[in-house]
PDB file of N, CA, C, O and CB in Angstrom:
ATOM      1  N   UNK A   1       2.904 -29.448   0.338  1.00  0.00           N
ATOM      2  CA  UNK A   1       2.052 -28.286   0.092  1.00  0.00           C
ATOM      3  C   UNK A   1       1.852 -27.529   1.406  1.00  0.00           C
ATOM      4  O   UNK A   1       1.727 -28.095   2.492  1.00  0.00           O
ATOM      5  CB  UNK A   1       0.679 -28.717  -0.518  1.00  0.00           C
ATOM      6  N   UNK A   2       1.833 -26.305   1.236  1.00  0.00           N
ATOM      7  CA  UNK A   2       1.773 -25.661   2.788  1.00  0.00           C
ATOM      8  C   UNK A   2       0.468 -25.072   3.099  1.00  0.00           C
ATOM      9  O   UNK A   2       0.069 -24.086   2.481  1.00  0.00           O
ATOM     10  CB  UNK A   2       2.860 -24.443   3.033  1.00  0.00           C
ATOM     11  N   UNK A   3      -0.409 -25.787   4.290  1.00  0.00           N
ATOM     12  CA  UNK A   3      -1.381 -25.332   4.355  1.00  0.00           C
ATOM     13  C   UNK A   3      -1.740 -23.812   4.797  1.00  0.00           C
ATOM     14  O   UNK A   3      -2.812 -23.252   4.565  1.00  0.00           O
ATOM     15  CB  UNK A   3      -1.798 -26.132   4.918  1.00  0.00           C
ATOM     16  N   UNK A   4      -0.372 -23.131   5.636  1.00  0.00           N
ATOM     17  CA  UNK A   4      -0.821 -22.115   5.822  1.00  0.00           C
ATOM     18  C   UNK A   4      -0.016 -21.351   5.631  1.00  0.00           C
ATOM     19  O   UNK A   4       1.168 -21.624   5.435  1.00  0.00           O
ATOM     20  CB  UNK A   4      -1.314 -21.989   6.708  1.00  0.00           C
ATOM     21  N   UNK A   5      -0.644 -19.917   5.658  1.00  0.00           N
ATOM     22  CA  UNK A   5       0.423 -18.515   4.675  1.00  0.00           C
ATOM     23  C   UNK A   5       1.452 -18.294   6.102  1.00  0.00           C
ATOM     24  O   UNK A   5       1.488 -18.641   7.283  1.00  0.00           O
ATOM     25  CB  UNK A   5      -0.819 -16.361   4.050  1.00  0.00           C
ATOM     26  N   UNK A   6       2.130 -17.587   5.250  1.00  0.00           N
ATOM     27  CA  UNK A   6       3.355 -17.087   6.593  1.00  0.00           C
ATOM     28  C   UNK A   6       3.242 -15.711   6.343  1.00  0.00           C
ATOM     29  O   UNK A   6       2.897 -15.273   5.246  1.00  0.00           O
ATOM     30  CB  UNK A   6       5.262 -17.637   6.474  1.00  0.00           C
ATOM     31  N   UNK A   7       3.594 -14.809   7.586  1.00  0.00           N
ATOM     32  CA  UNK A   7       3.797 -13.708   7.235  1.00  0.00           C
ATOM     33  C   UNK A   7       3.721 -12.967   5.710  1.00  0.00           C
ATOM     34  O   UNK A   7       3.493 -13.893   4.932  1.00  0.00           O
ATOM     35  CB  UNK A   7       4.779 -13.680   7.723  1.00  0.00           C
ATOM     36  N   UNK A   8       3.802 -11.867   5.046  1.00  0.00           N
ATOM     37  CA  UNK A   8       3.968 -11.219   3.776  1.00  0.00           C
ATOM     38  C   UNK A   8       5.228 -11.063   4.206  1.00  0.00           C
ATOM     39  O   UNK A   8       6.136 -11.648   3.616  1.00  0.00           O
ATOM     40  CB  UNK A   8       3.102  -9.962   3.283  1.00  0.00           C
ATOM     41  N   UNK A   9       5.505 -10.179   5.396  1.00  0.00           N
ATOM     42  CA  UNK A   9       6.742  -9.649   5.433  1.00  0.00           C
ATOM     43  C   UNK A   9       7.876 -10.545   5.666  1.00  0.00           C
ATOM     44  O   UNK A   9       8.970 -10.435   5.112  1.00  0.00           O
ATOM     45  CB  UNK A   9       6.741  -8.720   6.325  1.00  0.00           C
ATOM     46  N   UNK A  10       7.494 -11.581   6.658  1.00  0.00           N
ATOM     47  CA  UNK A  10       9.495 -11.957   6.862  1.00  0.00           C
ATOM     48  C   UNK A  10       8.975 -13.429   6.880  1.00  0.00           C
ATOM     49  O   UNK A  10       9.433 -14.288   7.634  1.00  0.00           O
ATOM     50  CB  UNK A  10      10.741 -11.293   8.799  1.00  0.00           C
ATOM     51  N   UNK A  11       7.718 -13.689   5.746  1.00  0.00           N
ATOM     52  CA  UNK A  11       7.212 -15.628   5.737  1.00  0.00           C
ATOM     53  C   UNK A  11       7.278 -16.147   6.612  1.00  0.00           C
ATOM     54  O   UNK A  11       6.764 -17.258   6.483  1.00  0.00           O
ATOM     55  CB  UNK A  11       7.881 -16.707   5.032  1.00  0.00           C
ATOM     56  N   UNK A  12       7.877 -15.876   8.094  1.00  0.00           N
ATOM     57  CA  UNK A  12       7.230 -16.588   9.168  1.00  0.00           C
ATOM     58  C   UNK A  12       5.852 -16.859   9.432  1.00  0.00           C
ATOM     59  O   UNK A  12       5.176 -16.091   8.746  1.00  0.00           O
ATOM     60  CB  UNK A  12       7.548 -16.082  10.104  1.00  0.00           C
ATOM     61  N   UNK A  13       5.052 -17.707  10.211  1.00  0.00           N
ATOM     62  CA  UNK A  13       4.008 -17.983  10.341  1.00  0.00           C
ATOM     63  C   UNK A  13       3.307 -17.326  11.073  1.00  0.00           C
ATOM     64  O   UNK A  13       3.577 -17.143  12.260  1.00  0.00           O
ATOM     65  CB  UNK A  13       3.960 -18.886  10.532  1.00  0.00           C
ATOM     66  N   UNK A  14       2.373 -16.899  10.534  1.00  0.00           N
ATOM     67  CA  UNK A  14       1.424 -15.989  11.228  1.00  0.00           C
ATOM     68  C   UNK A  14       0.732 -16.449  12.592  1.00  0.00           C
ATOM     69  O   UNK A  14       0.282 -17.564  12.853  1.00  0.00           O
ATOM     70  CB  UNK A  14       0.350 -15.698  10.263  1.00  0.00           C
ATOM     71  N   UNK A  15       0.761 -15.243  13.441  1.00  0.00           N
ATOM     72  CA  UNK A  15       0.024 -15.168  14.381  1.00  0.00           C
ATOM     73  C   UNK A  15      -1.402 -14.926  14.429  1.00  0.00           C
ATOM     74  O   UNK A  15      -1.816 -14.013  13.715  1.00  0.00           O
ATOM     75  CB  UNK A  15       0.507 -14.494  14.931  1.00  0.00           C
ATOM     76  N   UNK A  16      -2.134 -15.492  15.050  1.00  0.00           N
ATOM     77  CA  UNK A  16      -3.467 -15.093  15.145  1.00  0.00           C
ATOM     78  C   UNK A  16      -4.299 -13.257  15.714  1.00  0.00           C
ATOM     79  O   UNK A  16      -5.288 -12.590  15.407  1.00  0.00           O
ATOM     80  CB  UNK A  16      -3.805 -16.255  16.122  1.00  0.00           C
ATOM     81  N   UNK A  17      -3.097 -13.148  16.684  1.00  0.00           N
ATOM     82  CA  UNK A  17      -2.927 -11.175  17.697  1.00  0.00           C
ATOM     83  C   UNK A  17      -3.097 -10.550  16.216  1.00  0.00           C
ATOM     84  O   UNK A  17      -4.047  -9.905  15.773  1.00  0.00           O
ATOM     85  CB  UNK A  17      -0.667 -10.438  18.818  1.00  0.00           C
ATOM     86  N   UNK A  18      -1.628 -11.017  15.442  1.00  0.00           N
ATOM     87  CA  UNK A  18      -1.418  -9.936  14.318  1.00  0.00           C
ATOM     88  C   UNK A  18      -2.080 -10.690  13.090  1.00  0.00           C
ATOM     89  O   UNK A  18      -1.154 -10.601  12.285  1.00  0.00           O
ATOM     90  CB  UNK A  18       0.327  -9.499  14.019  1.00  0.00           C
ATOM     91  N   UNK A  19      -2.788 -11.172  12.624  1.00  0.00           N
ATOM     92  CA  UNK A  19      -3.188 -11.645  11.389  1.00  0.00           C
ATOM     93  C   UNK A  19      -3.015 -10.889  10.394  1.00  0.00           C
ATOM     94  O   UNK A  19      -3.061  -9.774  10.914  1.00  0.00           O
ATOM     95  CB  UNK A  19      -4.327 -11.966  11.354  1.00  0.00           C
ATOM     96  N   UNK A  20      -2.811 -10.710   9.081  1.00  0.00           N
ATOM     97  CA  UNK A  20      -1.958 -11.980   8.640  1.00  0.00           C
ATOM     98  C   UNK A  20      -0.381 -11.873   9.208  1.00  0.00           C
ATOM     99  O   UNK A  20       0.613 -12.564   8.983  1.00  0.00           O
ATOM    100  CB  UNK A  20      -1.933 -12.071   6.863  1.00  0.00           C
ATOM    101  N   UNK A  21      -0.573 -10.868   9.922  1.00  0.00           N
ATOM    102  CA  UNK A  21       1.273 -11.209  10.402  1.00  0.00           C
ATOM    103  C   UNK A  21       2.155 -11.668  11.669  1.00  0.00           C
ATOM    104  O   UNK A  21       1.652 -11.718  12.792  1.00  0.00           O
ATOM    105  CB  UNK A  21       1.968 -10.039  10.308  1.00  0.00           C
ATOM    106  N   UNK A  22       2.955 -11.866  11.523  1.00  0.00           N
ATOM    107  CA  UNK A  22       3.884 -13.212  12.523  1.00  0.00           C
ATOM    108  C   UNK A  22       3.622 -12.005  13.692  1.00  0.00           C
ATOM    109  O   UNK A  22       2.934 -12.296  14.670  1.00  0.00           O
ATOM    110  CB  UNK A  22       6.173 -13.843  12.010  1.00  0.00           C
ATOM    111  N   UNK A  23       3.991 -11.128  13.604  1.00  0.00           N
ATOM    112  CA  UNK A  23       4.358 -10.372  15.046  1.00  0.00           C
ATOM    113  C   UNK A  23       3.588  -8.547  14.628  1.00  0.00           C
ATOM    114  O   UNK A  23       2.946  -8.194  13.640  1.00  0.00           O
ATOM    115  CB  UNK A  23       6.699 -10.372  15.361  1.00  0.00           C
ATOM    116  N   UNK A  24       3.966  -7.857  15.700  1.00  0.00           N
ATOM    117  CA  UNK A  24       3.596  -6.607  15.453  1.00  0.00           C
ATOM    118  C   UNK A  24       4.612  -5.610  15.002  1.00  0.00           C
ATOM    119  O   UNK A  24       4.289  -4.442  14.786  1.00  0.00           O
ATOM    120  CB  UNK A  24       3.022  -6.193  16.511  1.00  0.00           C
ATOM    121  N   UNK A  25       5.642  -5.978  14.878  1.00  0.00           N
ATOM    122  CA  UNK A  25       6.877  -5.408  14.475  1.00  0.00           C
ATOM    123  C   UNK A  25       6.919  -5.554  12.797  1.00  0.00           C
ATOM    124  O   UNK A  25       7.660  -4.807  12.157  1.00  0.00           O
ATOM    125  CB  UNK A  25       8.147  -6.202  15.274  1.00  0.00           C
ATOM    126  N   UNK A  26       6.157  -6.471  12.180  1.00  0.00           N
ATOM    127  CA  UNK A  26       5.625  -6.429  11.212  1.00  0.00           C
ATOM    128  C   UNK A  26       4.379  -5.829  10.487  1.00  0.00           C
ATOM    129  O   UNK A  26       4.253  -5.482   9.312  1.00  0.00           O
ATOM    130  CB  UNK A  26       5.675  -7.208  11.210  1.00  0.00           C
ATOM    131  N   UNK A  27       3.560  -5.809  11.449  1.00  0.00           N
ATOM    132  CA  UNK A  27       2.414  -4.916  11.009  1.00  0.00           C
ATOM    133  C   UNK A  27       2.847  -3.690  10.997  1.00  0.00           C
ATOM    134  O   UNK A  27       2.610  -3.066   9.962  1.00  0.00           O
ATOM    135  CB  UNK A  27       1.222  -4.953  11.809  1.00  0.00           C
ATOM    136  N   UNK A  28       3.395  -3.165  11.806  1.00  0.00           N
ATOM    137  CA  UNK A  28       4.385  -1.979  11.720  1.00  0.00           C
ATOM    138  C   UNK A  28       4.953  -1.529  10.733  1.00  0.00           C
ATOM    139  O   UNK A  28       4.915  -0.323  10.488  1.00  0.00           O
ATOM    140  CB  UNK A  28       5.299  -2.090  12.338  1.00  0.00           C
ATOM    141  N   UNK A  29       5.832  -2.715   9.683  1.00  0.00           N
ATOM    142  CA  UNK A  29       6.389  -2.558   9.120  1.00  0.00           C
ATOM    143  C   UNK A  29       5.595  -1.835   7.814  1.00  0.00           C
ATOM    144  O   UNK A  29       5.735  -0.774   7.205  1.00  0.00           O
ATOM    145  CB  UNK A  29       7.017  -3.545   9.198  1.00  0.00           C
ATOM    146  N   UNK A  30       4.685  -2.994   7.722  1.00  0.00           N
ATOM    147  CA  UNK A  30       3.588  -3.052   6.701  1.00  0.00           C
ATOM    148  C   UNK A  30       2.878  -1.385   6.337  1.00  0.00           C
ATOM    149  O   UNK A  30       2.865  -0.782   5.264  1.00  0.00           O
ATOM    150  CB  UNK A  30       2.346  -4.175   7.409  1.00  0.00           C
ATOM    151  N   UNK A  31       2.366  -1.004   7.603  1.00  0.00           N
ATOM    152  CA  UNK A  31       1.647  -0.107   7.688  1.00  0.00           C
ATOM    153  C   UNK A  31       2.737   1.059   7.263  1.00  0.00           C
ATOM    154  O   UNK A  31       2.428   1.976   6.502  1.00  0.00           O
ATOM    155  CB  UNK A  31       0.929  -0.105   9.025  1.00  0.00           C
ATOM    156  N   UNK A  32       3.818   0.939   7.741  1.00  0.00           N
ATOM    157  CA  UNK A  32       5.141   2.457   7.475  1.00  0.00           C
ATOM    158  C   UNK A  32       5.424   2.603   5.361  1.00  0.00           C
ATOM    159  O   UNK A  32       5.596   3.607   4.670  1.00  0.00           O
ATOM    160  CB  UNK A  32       7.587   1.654   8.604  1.00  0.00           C
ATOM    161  N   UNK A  33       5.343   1.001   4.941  1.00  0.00           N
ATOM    162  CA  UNK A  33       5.111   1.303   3.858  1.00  0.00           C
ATOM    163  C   UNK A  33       4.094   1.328   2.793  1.00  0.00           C
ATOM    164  O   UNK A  33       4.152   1.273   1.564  1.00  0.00           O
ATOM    165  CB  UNK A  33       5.700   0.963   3.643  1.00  0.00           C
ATOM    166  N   UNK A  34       3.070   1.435   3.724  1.00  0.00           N
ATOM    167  CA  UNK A  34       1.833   1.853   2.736  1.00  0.00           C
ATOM    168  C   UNK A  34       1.748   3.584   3.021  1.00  0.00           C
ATOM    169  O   UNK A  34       1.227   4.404   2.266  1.00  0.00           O
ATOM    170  CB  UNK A  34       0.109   0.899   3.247  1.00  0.00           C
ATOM    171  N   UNK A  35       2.555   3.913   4.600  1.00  0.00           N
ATOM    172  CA  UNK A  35       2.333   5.092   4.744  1.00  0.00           C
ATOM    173  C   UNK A  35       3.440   5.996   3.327  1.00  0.00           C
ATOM    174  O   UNK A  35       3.073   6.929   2.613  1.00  0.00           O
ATOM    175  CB  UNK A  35       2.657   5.363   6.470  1.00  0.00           C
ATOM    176  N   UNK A  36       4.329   5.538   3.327  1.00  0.00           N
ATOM    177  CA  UNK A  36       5.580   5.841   2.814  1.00  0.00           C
ATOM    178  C   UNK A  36       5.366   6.636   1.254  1.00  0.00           C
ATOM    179  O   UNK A  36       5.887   7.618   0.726  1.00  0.00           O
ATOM    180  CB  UNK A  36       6.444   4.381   2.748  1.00  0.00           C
ATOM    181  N   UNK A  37       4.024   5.373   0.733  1.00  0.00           N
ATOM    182  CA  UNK A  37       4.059   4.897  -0.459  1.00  0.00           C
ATOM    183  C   UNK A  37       4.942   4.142  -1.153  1.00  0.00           C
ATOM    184  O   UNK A  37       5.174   4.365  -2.341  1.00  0.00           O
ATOM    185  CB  UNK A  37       3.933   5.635  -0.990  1.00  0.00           C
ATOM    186  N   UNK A  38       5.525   3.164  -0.463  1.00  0.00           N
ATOM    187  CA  UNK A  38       5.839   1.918  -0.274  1.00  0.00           C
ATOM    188  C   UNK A  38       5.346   1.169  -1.916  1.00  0.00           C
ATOM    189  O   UNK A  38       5.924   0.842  -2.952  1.00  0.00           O
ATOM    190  CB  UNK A  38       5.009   1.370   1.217  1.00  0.00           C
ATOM    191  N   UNK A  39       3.911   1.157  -1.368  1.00  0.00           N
ATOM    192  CA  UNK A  39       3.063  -0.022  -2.311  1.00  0.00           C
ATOM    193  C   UNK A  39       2.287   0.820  -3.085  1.00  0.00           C
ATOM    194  O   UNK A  39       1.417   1.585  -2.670  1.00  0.00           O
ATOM    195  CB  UNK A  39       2.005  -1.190  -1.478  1.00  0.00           C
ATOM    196  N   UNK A  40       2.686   0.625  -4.383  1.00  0.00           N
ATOM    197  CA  UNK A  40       2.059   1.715  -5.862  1.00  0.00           C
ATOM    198  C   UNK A  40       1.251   0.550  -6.614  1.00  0.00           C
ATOM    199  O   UNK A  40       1.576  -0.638  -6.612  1.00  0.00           O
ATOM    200  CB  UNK A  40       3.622   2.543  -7.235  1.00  0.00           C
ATOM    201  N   UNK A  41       0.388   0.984  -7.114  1.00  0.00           N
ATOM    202  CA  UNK A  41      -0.292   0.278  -8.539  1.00  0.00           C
ATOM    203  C   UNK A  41       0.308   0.861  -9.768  1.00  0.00           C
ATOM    204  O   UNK A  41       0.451   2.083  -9.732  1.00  0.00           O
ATOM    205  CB  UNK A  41      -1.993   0.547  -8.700  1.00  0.00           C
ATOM    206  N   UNK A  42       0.737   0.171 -10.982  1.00  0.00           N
ATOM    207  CA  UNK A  42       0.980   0.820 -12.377  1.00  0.00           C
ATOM    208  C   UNK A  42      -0.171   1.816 -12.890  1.00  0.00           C
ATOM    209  O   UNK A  42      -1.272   1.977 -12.363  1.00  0.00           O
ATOM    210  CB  UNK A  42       1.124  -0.358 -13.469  1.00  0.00           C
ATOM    211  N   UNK A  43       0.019   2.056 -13.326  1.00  0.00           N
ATOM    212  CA  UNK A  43      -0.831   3.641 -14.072  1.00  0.00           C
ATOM    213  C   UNK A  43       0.012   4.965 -14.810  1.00  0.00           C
ATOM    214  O   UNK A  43       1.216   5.077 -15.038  1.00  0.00           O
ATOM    215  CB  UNK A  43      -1.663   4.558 -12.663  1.00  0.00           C
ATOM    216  N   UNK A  44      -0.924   5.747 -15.037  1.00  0.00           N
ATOM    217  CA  UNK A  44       0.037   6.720 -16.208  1.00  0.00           C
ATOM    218  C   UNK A  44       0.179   7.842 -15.321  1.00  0.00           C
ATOM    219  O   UNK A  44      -0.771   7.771 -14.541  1.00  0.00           O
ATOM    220  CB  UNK A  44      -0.762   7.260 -17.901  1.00  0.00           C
ATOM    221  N   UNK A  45       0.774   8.680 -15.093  1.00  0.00           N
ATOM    222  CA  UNK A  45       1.174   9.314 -14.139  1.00  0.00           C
ATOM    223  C   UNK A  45      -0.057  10.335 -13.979  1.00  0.00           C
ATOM    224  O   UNK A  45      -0.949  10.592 -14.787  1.00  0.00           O
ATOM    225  CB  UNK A  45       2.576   9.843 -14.376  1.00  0.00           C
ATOM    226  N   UNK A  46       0.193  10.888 -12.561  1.00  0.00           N
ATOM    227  CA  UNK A  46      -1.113  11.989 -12.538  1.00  0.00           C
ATOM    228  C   UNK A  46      -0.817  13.199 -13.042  1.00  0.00           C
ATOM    229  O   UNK A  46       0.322  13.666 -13.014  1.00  0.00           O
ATOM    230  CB  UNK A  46      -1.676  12.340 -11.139  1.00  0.00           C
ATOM    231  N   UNK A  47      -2.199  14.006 -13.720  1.00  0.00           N
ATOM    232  CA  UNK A  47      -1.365  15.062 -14.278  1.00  0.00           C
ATOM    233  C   UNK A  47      -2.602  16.564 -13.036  1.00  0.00           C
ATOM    234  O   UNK A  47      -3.795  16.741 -12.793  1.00  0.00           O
ATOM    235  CB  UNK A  47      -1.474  15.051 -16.758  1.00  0.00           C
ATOM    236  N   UNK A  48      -1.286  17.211 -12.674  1.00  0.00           N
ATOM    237  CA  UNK A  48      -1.785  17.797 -11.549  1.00  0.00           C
ATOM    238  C   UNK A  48      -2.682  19.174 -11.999  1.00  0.00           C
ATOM    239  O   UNK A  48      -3.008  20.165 -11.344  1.00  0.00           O
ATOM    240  CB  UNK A  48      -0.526  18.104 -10.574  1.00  0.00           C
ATOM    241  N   UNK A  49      -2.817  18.965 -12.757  1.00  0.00           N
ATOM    242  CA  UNK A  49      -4.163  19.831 -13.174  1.00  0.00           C
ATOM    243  C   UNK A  49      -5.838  19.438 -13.045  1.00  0.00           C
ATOM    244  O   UNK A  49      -6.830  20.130 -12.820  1.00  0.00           O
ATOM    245  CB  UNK A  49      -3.991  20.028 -14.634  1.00  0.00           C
ATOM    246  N   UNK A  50      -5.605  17.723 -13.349  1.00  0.00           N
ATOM    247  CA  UNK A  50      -6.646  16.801 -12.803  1.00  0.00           C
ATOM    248  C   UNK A  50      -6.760  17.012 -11.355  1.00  0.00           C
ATOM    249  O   UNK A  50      -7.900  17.283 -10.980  1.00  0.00           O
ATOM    250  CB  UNK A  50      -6.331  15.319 -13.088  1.00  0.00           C
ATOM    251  N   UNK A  51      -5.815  16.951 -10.417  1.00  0.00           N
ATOM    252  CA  UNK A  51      -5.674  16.676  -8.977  1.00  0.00           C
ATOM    253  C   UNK A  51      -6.148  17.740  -8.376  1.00  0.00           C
ATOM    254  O   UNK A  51      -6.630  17.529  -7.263  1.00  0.00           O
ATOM    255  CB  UNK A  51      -4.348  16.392  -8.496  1.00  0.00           C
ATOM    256  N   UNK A  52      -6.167  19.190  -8.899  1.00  0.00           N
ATOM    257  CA  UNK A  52      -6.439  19.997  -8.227  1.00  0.00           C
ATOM    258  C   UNK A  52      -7.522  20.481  -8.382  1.00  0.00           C
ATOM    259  O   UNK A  52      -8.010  21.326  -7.631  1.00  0.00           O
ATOM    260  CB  UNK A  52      -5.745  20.642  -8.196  1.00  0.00           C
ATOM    261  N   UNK A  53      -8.115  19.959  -9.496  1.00  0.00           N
ATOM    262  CA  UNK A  53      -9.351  20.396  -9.787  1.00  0.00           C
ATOM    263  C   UNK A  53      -9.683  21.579 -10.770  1.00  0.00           C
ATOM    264  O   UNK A  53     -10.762  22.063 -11.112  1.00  0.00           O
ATOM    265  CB  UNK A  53      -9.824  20.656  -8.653  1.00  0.00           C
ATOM    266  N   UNK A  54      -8.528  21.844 -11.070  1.00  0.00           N
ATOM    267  CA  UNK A  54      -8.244  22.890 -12.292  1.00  0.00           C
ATOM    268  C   UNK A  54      -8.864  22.634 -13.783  1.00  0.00           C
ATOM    269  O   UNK A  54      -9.324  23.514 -14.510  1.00  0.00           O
ATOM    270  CB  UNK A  54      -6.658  22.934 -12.516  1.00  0.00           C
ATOM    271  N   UNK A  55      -8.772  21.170 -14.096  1.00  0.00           N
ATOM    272  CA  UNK A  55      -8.957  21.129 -15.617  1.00  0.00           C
ATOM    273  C   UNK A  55     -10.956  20.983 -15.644  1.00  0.00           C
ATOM    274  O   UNK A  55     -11.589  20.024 -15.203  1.00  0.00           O
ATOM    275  CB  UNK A  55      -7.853  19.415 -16.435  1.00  0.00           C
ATOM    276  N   UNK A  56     -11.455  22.048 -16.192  1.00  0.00           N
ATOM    277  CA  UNK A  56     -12.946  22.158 -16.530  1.00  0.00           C
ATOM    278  C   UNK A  56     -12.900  22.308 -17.672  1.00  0.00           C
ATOM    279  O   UNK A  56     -13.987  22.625 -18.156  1.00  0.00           O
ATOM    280  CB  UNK A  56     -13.774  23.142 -15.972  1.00  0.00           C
ATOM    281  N   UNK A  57     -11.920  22.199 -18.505  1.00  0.00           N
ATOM    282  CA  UNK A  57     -12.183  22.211 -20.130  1.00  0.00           C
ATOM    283  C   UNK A  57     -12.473  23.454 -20.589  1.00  0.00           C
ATOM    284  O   UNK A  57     -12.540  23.499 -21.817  1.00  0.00           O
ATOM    285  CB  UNK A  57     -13.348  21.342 -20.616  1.00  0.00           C
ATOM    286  N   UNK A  58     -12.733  24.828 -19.832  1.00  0.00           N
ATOM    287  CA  UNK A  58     -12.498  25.859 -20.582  1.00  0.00           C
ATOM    288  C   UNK A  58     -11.145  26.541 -20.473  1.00  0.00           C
ATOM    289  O   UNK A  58     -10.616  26.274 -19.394  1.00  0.00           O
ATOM    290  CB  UNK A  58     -13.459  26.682 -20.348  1.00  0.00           C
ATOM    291  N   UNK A  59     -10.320  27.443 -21.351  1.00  0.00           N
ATOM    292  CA  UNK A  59      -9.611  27.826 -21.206  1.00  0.00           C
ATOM    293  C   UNK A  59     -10.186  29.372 -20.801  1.00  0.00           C
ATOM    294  O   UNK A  59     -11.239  29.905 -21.151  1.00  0.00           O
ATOM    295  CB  UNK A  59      -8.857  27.423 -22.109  1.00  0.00           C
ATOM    296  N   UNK A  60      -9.134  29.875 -19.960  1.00  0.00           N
ATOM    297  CA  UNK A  60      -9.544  31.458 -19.265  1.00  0.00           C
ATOM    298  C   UNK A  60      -8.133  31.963 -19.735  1.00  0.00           C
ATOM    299  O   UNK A  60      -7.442  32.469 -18.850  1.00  0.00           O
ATOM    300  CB  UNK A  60      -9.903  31.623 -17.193  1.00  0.00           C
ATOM    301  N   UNK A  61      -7.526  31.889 -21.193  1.00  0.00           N
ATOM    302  CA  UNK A  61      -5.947  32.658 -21.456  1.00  0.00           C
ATOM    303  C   UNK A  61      -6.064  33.919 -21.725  1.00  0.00           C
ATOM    304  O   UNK A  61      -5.060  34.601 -21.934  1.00  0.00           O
ATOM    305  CB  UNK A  61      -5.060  32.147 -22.672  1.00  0.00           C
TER     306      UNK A  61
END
């Protein structure tokens, strides 16, 4: 049984500098794909009328 986690990125064993990761070349990594959008949650797609602040439920046609 392994008492301790390894890296996310390359399962090497973590360093204490970079917690949870082995090195900083990994946190790096980590961080480029959250910047990227890399890492998504499931959901129904956005609809960009919500996003912009457009939909108030009246129509102005």
């Amino acid at each position: 049984m392994k008492t301790t986690k390894g890296c996310p990125i390359c399962d090497r064993p973590a360093q204490a500098d970079h917690a949870p990761f082995c090195s900083q070349g990994c946190r790096d990594r980590d961080l480029l794909r959250w910047l990227g959008e890399g890492y998504r949650l499931p959901g129904r797609p956005a609809d960009p009328m919500e996003m912009d602040g457009l939909d108030r439920g009246d129509s102005r046609d």
